[in-house]
Structure formats: structure tokens, C-alpha cells
C-alpha positions as CSV (number, residue, x, y, z in Angstrom):
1,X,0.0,0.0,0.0
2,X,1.4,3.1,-1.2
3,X,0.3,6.5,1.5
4,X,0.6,8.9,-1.9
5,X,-2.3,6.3,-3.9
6,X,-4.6,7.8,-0.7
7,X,-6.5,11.0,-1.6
8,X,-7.2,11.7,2.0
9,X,-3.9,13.1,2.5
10,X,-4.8,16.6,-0.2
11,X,-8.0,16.6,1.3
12,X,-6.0,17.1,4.6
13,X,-3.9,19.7,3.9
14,X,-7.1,21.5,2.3
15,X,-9.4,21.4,5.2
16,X,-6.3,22.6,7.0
17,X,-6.2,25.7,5.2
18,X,-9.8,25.5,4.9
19,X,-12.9,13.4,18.6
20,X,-14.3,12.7,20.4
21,X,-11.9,12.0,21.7
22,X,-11.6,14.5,24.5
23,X,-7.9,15.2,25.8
24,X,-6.7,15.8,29.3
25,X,-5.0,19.5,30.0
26,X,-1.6,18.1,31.1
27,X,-0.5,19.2,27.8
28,X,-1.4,20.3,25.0
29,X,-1.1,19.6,21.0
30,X,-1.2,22.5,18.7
31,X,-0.6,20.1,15.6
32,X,-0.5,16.3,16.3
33,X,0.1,13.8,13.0
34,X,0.3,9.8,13.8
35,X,-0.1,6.3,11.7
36,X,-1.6,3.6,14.0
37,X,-1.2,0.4,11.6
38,X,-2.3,-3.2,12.7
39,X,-3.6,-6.5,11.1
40,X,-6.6,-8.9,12.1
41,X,-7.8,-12.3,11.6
42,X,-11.4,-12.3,10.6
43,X,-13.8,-14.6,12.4
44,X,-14.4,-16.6,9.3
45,X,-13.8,-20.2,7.9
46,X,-10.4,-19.8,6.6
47,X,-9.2,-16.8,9.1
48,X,-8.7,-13.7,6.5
49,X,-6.7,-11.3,7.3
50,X,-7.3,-7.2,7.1
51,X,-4.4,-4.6,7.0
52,X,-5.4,-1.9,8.3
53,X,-3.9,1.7,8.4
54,X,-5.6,4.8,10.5
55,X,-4.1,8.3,10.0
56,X,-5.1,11.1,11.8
57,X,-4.1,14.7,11.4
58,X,-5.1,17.2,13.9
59,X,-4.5,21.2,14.5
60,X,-5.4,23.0,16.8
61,X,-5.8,27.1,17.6
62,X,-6.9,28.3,21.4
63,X,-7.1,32.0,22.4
64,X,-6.8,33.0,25.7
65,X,-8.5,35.7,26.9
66,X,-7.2,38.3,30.1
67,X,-10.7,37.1,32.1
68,X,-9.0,33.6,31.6
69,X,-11.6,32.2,29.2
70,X,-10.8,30.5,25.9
71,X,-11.9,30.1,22.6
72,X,-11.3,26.9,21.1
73,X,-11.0,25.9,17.2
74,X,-10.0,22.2,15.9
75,X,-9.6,20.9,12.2
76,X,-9.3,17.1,12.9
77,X,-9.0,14.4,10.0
78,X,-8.7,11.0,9.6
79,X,-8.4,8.3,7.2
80,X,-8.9,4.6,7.8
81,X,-7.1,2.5,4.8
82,X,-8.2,-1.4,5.1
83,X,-6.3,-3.8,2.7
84,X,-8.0,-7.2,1.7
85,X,-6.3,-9.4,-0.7
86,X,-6.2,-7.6,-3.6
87,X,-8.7,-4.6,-3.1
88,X,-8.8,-1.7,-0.6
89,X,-11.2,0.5,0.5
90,X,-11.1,3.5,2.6
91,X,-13.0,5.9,5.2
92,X,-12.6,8.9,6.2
93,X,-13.9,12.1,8.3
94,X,-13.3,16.0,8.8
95,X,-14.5,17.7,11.8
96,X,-14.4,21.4,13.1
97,X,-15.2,21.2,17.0
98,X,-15.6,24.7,18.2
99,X,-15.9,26.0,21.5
100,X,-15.3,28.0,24.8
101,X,-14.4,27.7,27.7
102,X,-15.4,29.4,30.7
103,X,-13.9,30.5,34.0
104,X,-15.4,31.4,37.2
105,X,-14.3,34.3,39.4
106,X,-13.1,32.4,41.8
107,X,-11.1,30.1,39.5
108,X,-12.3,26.9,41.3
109,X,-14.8,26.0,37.6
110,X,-14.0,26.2,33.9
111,X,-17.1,25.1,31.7
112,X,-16.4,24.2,28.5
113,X,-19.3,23.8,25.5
114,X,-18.3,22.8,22.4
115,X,-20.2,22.0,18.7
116,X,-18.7,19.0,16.9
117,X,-20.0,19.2,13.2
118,X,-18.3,16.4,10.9
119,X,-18.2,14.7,7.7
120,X,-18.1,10.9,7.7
121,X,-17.7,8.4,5.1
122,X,-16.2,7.1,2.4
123,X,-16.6,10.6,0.2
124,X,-17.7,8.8,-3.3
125,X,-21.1,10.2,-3.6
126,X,-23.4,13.1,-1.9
127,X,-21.9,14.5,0.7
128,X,-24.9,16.0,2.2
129,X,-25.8,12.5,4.1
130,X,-22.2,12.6,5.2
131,X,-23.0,15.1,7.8
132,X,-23.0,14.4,11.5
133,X,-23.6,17.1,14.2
134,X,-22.7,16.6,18.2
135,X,-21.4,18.7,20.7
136,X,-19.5,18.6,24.4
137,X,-20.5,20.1,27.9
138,X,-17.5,19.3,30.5
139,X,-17.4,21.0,33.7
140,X,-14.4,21.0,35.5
141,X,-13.3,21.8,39.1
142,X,-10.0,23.0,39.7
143,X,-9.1,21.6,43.9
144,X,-5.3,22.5,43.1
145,X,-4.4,24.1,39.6
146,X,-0.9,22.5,39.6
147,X,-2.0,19.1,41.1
148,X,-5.6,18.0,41.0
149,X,-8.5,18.4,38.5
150,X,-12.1,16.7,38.7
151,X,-14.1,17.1,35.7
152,X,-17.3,15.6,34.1
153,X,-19.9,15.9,31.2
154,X,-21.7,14.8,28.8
155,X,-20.9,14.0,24.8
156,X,-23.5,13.8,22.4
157,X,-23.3,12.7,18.2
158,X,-25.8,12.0,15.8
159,X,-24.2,8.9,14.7
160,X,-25.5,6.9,11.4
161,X,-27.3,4.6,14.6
162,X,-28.9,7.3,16.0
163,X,-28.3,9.8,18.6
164,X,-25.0,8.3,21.2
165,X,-24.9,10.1,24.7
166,X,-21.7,9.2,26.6
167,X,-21.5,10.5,30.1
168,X,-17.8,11.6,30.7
169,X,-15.8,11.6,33.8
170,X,-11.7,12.6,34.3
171,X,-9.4,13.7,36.3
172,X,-6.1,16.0,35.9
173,X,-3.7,14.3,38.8
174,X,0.1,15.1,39.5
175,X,0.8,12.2,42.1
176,X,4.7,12.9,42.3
177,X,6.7,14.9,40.6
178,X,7.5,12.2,37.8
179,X,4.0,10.3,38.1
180,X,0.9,11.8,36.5
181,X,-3.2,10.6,35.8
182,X,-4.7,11.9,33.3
183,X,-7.6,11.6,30.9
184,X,-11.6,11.6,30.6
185,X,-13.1,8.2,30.8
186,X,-14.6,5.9,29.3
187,X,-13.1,7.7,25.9
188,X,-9.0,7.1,27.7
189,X,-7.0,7.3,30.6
190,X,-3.2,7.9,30.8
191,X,-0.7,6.9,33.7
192,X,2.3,8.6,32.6
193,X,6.0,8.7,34.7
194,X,9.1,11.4,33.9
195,X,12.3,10.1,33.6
196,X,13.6,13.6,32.5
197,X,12.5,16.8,30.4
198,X,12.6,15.3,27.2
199,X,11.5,11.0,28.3
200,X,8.8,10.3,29.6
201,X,6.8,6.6,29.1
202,X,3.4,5.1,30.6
203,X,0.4,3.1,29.8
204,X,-2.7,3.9,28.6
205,X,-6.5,2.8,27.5
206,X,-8.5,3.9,24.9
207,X,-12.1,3.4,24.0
208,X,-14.2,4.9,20.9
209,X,-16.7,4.6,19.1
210,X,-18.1,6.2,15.6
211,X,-19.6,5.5,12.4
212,X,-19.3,6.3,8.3
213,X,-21.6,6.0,5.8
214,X,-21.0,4.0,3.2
215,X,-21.9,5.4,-0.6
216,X,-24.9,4.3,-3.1
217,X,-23.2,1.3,-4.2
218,X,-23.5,-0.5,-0.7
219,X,-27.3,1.0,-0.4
220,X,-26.4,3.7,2.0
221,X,-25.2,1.2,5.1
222,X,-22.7,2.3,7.5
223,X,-19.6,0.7,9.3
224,X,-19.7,1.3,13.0
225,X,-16.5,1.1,14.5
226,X,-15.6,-0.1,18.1
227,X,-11.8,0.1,19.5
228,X,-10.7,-0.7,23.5
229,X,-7.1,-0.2,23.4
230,X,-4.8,-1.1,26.3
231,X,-1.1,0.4,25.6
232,X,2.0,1.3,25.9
233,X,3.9,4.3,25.2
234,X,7.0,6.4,25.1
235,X,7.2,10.1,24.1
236,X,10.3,12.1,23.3
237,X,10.9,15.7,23.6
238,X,12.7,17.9,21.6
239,X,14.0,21.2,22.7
240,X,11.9,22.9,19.6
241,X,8.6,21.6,21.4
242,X,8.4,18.9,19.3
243,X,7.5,15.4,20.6
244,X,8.0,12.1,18.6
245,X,6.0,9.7,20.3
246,X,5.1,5.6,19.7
247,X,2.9,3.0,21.6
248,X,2.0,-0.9,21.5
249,X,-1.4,-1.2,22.1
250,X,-3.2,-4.5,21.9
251,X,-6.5,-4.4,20.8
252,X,-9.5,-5.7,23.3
253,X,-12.5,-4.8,21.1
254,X,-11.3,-3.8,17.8
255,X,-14.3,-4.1,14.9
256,X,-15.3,-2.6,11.6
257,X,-18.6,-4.3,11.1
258,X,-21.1,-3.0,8.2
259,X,-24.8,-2.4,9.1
260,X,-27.9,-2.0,7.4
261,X,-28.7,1.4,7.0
262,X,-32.7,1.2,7.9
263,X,-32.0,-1.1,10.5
264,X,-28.9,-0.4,12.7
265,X,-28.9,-3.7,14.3
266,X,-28.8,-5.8,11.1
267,X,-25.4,-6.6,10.3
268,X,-24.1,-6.8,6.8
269,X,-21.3,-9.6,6.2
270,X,-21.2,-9.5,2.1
271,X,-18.5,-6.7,2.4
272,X,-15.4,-8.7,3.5
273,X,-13.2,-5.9,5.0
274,X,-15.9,-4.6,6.9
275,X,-16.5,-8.1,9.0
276,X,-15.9,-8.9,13.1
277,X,-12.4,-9.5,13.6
278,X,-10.3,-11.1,16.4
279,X,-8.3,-9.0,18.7
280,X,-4.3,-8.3,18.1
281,X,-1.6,-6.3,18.6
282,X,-1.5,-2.3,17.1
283,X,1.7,0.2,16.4
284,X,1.4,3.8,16.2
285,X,4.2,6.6,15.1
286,X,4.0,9.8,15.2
287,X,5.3,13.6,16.6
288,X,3.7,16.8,17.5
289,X,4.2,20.1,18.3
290,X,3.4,20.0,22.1
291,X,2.8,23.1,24.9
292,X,3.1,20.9,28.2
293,X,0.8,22.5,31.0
294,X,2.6,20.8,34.1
């Protein structure tokens, strides 16, 4: 598989001059790039296998404000390449969260609400049915700036299955001076140690969920994907800012699985790289250009 024979990468850099996952605030990534690349055995007679690559892109622009609120603006893509024999197929997604976050006088609560709208699919027909809209509300009390933060919320998408509410609860933990928790659950969670100011290594878990809609000549399904992630990682610090970072994650619930588009709970096996698949081991490259908040 050749990365130039993907068209996702031009759309990229256009949306750029054009997630849930939610992250922690122990640091932040003004522009993140990273490859995540595995290969599973499908649950079938003679135990296929998929290659899979997922690329994702992300930029991101804050302003802070002298009151101490912030206005937030992502441009987040991503590109899922799946190889099956000899044929490939490909989804993809562009979203623009905007948002803003608020701070109390007292500087004990920031509130931060946020619209997600996003494009999802595999771009060959209209993109007007492409269009998913969702949003964030996380509140989040500040006990000790530099050493604990409680936070909670709620994430809501119109997904191609219908409307998906995930409750969200985090935390924002220094425990030591080389030891720190961080992350918004169920979406991840990162135990990360020091060794100095440019290594620092952990583990981490991961679980997300979304969907893409699949164009006219598979009827308008969708593939709804499902990832658990356990991991890990190692990140390396330049002096320019720039991190290089790479993880081993194994995957405990990994599936692409095609669904009927009329009814969400009818699965769809005739499409072979969009079948259940068994669980196995994932890599991910990639760097950043990284502010660090601790």
C-alpha cells in the first residue's frame, strides 16, 4: 500500500487551510500527525486477514483571553485505509469542534461547550448525508491548579445509529513529581512517569466509538466502528517543542462491522473488510508540536 495512492492526504492539507476524543489538559497539542497500523484475523472459515492503516491529522488554535476564558477551534481528519487481498477501500472524516471555555471568578470552575460538526464516510457520492452534528459540555473543578483536576460531562453525536450520549468523567492528577493521571473516561486514561524533560513513558487505554456512511453502491449502510485499546507508550521531547512519540497497544474490542442502514442492528457480512475481527496487537508513530501544562 502506497500512503501517496490515498486521496485523503490533499483533502488534509485543504481542510487545514480551509474526537471525540476528548484530551486531558496536562499538555497540549497545537498540531498532532500519527499512523496507527495493525492486522486482524477475521472470524471466518479460513481466518482472512485485514491490514489496516488509521491516520489522523489534527490542528489546533486556542485564544486566551485576560478574564482567563478561551476560545477553542480544531480541524481534525482522519483516514482509515483497510487492505484485503487484492482490493482496498477507505473511510474517512473531517471535523471542526468549536468551542469555549469558561472561567469562574473564583477560578475553582472552567465550563467548556463545544459543537462537533463532521463529515463521515467514504466521500464517493453526496456528501450531504455525510454530515453528522454533536457537541461537548465538560465542567471541570479546579481543587489545586498545579496538582488535582475533577471534571465531568456529557458527549452527544448523531451517529449513522442514532443519537450516542456518553456521560464523561476525568481527572487531571500530578501524584509525584514524575508520576501523573490523566484523561476523561470511558473515551481514555493515561498513567504517565518522567524520567527527565525530554522522556517520559506510561500506559494507557482507549475506547471509541463512531460511524461512516458507506456510498450508493453499498445501499447507504454504514460501518460502526468499536476500539478498546490497552497500551504502551513512550514520548520524546525535543527542545523545539516537538514530541515524537510511539505506543504498543493491543486491541480488546477492535471491529469494523457494516450495518444495514434502515435497521442499525442488522449486520451486513457480504462486504469482507468490513466483517468482526479477532483482537491483536496495534503500532502507532507519530510527533507533535506539544505546549506541556505541568
Amino acid at each position: 500500500m502506497k500512503i501517496s495512492s490515498s486521496p485523503f492526504f490533499a483533502a488534509l492539507f485543504l481542510a487545514a487551510f480551509l474526537s471525540l476524543p476528548l484530551k486531558a489538559q496536562v499538555f497540549i497539542d497545537l498540531l498532532n500527525f500519527n499512523a496507527q497500523t495493525f492486522q486482524s484475523t477475521y472470524k471466518d472459515s479460513i481466518q482472512s486477514k485485514n491490514l489496516t492503516t488509521n491516520y489522523n491529522l489534527n490542528v489546533f488554535l486556542p485564544k486566551k483571553f485576560k478574564n482567563g476564558n478561551t476560545f477553542m477551534f480544531r480541524i481534525a481528519g482522519e483516514n482509515l485505509h483497510s487492505v484485503y487481498q487484492s482490493s482496498y477501500s477507505n473511510l474517512y472524516s473531517i471535523s471542526i469542534p468549536i468551542g469555549f471555555q469558561f472561567v469562574s471568578k473564583n477560578k475553582k470552575w472552567k465550563t467548556l461547550v463545544m459543537g462537533i460538526p463532521k463529515i463521515a464516510s467514504d466521500l464517493k457520492d453526496n456528501l450531504s448525508k455525510d454530515v453528522q452534528y454533536g457537541g461537548t459540555v465538560l465542567f471541570t473543578y479546579v481543587q489545586n491548579d498545579s496538582l488535582l483536576k475533577l471534571k465531568f460531562g456529557l458527549y452527544y453525536n448523531r451517529e449513522c445509529f442514532g443519537n450516542f450520549f456518553v456521560p464523561l468523567v476525568g481527572l487531571d492528577w500530578k501524584a509525584t513529581n514524575r508520576i501523573s493521571v490523566y484523561g476523561i473516561l470511558p473515551n481514555n486514561m493515561r498513567v504517565e512517569f518522567k524520567v527527565n524533560s525530554k522522556l517520559y513513558f506510561g500506559m494507557g487505554y482507549k475506547n471509541y466509538q463512531r460511524s461512516y456512511r458507506l456510498s450508493r453502491q453499498f445501499n447507504d449502510d454504514f460501518v460502526r466502528i468499536k476500539e478498546g485499546q490497552l497500551k504502551l507508550f513512550v514520548d520524546f521531547y525535543t527542545k523545539m517543542k516537538v514530541v515524537f512519540f510511539t505506543d504498543v497497544a493491543y486491541g480488546i474490542k477492535y471491529s469494523l462491522v457494516q450495518y444495514d442502514y434502515a435497521d442499525a442492528k442488522l449486520v451486513h457480512l457480504n462486504n469482507p473488510v468490513y466483517s468482526p475481527m479477532k483482537n491483536g496487537f496495534m503500532f502507532t508513530a507519530g510527533l507533535a508540536y506539544r505546549l506541556r501544562m505541568d
